[in-house]
C-alpha positions as CSV (number, residue, x, y, z in Angstrom):
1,X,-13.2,11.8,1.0
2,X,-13.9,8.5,-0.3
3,X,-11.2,6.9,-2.1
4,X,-13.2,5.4,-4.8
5,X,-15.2,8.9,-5.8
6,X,-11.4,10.5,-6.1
7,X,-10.6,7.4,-8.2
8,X,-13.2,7.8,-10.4
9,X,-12.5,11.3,-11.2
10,X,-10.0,9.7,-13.4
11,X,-7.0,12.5,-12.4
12,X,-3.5,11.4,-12.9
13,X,-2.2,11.6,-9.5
14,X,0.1,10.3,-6.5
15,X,-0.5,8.9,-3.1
16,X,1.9,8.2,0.0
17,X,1.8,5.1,1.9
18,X,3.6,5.8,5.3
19,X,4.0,3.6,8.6
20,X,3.8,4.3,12.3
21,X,6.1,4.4,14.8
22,X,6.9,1.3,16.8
23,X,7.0,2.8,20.3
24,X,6.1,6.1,21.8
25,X,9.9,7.3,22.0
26,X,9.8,8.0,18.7
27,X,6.5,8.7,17.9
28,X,7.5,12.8,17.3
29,X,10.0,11.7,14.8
30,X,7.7,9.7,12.5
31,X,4.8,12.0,12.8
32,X,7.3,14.8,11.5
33,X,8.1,12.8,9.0
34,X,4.6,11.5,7.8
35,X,3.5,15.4,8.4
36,X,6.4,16.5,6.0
37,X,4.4,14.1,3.1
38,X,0.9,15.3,4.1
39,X,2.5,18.4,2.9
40,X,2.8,17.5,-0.4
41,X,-0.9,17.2,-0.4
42,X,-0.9,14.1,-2.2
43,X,-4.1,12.5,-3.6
44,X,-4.3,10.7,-0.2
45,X,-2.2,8.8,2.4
46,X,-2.2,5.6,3.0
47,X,-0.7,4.7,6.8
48,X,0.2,1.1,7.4
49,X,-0.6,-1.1,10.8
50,X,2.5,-3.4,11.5
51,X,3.3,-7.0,12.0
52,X,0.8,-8.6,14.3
53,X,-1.3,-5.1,14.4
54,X,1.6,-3.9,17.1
55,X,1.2,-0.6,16.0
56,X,-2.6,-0.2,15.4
57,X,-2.7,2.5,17.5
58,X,-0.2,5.0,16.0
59,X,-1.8,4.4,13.0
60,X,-4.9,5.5,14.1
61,X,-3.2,8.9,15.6
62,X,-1.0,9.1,12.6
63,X,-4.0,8.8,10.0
64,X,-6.1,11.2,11.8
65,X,-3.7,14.1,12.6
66,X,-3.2,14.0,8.8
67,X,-6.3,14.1,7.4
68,X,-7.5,17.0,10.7
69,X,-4.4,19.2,10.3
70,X,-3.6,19.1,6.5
71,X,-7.3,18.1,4.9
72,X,-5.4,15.0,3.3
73,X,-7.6,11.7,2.3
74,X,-6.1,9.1,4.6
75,X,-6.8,5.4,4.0
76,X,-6.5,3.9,7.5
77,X,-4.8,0.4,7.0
78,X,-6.7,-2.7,9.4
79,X,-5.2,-6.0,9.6
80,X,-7.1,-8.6,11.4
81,X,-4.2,-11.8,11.4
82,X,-4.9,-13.4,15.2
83,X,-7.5,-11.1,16.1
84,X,-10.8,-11.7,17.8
85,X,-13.5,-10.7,16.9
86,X,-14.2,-7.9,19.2
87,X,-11.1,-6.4,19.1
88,X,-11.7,-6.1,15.2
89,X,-15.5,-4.5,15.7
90,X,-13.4,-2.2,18.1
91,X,-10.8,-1.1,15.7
92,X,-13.5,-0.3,13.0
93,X,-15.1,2.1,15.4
94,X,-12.4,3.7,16.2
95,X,-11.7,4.7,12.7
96,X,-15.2,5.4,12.3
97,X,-15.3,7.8,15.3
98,X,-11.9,9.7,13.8
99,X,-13.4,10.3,10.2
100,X,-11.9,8.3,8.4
101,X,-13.5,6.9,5.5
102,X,-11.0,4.3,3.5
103,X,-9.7,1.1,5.1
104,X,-7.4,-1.4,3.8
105,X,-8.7,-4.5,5.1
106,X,-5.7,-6.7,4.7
107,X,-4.6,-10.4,6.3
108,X,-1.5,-8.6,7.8
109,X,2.2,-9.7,8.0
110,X,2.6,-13.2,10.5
111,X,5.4,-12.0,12.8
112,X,7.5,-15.2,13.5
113,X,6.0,-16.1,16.7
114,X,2.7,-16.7,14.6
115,X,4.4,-18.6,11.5
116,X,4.1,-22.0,13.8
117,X,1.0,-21.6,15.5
118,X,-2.3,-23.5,15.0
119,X,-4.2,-21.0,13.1
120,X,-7.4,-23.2,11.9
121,X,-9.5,-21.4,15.0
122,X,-8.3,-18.2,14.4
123,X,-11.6,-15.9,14.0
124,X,-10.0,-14.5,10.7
125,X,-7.7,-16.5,8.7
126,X,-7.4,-14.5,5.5
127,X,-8.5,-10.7,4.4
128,X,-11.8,-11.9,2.9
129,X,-12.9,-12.3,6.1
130,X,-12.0,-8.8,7.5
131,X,-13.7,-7.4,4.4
132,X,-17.6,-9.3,4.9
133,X,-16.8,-8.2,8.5
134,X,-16.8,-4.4,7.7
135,X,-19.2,-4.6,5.4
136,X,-21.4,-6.1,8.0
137,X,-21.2,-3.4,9.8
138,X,-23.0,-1.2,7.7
139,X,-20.8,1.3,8.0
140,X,-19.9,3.7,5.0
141,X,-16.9,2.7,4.6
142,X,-14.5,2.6,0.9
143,X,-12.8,-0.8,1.6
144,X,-9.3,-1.4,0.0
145,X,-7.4,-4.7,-0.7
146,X,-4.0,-5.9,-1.9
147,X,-3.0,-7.5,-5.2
148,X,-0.2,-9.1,-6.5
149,X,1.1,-8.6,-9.9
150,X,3.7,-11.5,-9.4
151,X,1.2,-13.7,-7.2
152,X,0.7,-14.0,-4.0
153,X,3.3,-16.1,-2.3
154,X,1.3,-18.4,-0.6
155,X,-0.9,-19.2,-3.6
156,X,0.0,-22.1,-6.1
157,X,-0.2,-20.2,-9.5
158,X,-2.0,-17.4,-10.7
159,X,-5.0,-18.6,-11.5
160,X,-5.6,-19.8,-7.9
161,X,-4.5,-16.3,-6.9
162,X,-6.8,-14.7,-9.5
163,X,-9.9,-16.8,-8.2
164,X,-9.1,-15.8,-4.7
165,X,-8.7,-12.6,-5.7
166,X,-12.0,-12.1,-7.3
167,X,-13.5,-13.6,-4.1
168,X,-12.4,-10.5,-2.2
169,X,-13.4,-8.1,-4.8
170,X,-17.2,-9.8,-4.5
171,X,-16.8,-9.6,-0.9
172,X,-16.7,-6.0,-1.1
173,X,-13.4,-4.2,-2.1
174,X,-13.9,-1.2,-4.4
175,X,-10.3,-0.7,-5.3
176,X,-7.0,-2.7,-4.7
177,X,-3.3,-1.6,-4.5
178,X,-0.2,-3.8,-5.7
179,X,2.2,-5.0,-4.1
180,X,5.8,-3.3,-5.5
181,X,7.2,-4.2,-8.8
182,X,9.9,-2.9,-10.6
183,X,8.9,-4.2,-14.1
184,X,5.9,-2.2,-15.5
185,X,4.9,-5.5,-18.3
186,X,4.7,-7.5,-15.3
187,X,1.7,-5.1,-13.9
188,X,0.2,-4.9,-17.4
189,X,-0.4,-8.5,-17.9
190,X,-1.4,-9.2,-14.8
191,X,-4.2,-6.5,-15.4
192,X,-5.0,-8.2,-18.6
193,X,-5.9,-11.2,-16.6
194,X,-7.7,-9.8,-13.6
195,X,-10.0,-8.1,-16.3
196,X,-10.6,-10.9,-18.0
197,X,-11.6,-12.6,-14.7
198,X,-14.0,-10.1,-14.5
199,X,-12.6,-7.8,-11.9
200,X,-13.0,-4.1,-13.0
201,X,-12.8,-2.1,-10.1
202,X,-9.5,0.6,-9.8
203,X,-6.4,-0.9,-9.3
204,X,-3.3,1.4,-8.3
205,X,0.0,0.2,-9.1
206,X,2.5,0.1,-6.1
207,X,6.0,1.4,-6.8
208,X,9.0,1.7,-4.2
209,X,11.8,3.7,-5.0
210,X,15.2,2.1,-4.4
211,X,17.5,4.6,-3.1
212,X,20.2,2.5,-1.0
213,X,21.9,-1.0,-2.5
214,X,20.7,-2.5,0.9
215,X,17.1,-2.1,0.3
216,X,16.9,-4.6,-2.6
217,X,17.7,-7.5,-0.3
218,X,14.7,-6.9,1.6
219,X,12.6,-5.8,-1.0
220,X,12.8,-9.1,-2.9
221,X,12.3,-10.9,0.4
222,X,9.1,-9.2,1.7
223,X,7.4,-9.5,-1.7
224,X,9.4,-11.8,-4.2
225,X,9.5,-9.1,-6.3
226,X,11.4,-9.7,-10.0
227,X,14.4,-7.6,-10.7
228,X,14.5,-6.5,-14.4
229,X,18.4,-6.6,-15.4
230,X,18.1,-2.8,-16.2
231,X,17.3,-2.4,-12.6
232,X,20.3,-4.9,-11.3
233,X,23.1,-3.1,-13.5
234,X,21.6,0.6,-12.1
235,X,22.4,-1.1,-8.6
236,X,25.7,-2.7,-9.4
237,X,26.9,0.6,-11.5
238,X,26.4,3.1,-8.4
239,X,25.4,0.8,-5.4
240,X,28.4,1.8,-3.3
241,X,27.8,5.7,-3.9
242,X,24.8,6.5,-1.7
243,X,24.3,9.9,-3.3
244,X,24.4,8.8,-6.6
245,X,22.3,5.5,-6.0
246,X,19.7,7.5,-4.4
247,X,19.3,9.7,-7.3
248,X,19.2,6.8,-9.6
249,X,16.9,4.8,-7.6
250,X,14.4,8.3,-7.8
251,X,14.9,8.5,-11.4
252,X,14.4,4.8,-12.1
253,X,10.9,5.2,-9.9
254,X,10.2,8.0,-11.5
255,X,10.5,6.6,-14.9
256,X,8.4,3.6,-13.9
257,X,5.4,6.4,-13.0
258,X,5.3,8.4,-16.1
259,X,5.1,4.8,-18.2
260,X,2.4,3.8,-15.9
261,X,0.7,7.1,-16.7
262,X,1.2,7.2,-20.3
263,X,-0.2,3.9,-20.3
264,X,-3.6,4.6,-19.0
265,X,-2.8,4.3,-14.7
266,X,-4.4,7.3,-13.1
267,X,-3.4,6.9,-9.6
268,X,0.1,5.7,-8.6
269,X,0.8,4.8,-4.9
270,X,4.7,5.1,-3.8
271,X,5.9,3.5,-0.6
272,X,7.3,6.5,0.5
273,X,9.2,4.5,3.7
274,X,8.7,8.0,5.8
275,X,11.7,9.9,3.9
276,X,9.7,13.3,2.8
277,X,12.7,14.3,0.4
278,X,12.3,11.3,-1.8
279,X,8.7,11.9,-1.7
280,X,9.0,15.3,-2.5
281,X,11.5,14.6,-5.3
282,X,9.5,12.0,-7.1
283,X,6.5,14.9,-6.9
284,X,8.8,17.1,-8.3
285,X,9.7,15.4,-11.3
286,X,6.2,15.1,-12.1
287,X,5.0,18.4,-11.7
288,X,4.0,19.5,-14.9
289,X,2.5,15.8,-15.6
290,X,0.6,15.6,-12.3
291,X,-1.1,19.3,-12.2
């Protein structure tokens, strides 16, 4: 199913992002894992496609075997950082050929390798170009981008990020997903803006639940994100009890999605990070919301 006829139905609803497996020696493991959310049957999955695409191959197998064996949307994420050409026009058949209808055209992560490298003849430099390049395909594709509520780290201000943001949407995007944030107001104004820039199509909030005092490090250094000081004294208050910061950090996500929902969101997406009982927990505590 396209993602954008689900997303206009206007349902309130949850998705799953999940990621591949690096290597084959644990491929069983993570596709256990990712299987374990398909049975949630949330309103789709979402499977990532690594640093440097080094995993672009899993994410095909991963996508497919979950939308085949458990009739789950999957939105198939392409990133085309270093890529030529043909190896692009290649992976966009490939996902063609398994079914797949959604991609998330995305720039991708630079691994460090990358970070000091020449990229001015690269054949994509930035996601607007993967996007006109799928949609000169012709291919029937629902094509996905990213957003972020906080700005994109590379961009100067907001505005700049706005403007290039809108630039992708006219490319060809019919819905965007957020990067994480952990402070609803932040998402709201930054949807104020982008509508005022003229950019009306779906937008589904991104929300990661915290459940270990280890991931917060890493969460504000892959996307910047701002730490509310409700959120900092949940982390200091039970940060050394695993048990009991893992049920805070659900209950905190939790909370995040049902003001996001009361508030007029629709679709939620939750970067899941392949554990199937947090997913399943977070579902849980929306059951009576979400049916």
């Amino acid at each position: 199913m396209r993602l954008d006829k689900m997303l206009a139905e206007n349902k309130l609803s949850i998705s799953f992002e999940v990621f591949p497996p690096k290597t084959d020696t644990v491929f069983e493991s993570v596709k256990h894992a990712t299987e374990e959310i398909a049975k949630l049957s949330p309103s789709f999955v979402s499977v990532t496609y690594g640093a440097g695409g080094g995993t672009s191959k899993y994410t095909l197998d991963i996508a497919k075997n979950i939308k085949e064996t458990y009739g789950v949307p999957t939105l198939a994420h392409l990133t085309c950082v270093s890529s030529s050409r043909e190896t692009v026009k290649e992976r966009i058949q490939q996902i063609k050929e398994a079914g797949i209808q959604n991609i998330m055209a995305l720039r991708g992560d630079l691994t460090p390798e990358m970070e000091n490298k020449d990229r001015s003849k690269w054949a994509y430099r930035h996601a607007i170009d993967l996007i006109r390049e799928i949609k000169e395909s012709k291919e029937d594709f629902c094509i996905g981008g990213a957003c972020y509520p906080e700005i994109h780290p590379e961009s100067k201000n907001q505005d700049e990020d706005i403007k290039y943001l809108k630039e992708k949407v006219d490319a060809g995007c019919s819905f965007l997903t957020t990067q994480m944030f952990f402070d609803n107001n932040l998402l709201y104004n930054f949807l104020y803006k982008i509508r005022q820039a003229g950019i009306t199509i779906p937008v589904i909030p991104g929300v990661m639940p915290i459940t270990n005092a280890n991931q917060v490090e890493r969460a504000i250094k892959l996307s910047g994100s701002f730490m509310p000081q409700r959120f900092k004294s949940l982390v200091d208050k039970f940060g050394h009890n695993p048990e009991a910061m893992k049920q805070a950090g659900i209950a905190y996500a939790t909370d995040q999605i049902i003001d996001l929902f009361a508030n007029g969101i629709t679709n939620v997406h939750i970067y899941s990070m392949n554990k199937p009982d947090i997913a399943q927990k977070i579902q849980s505590n929306l059951s009576h919301i979400i049916k």
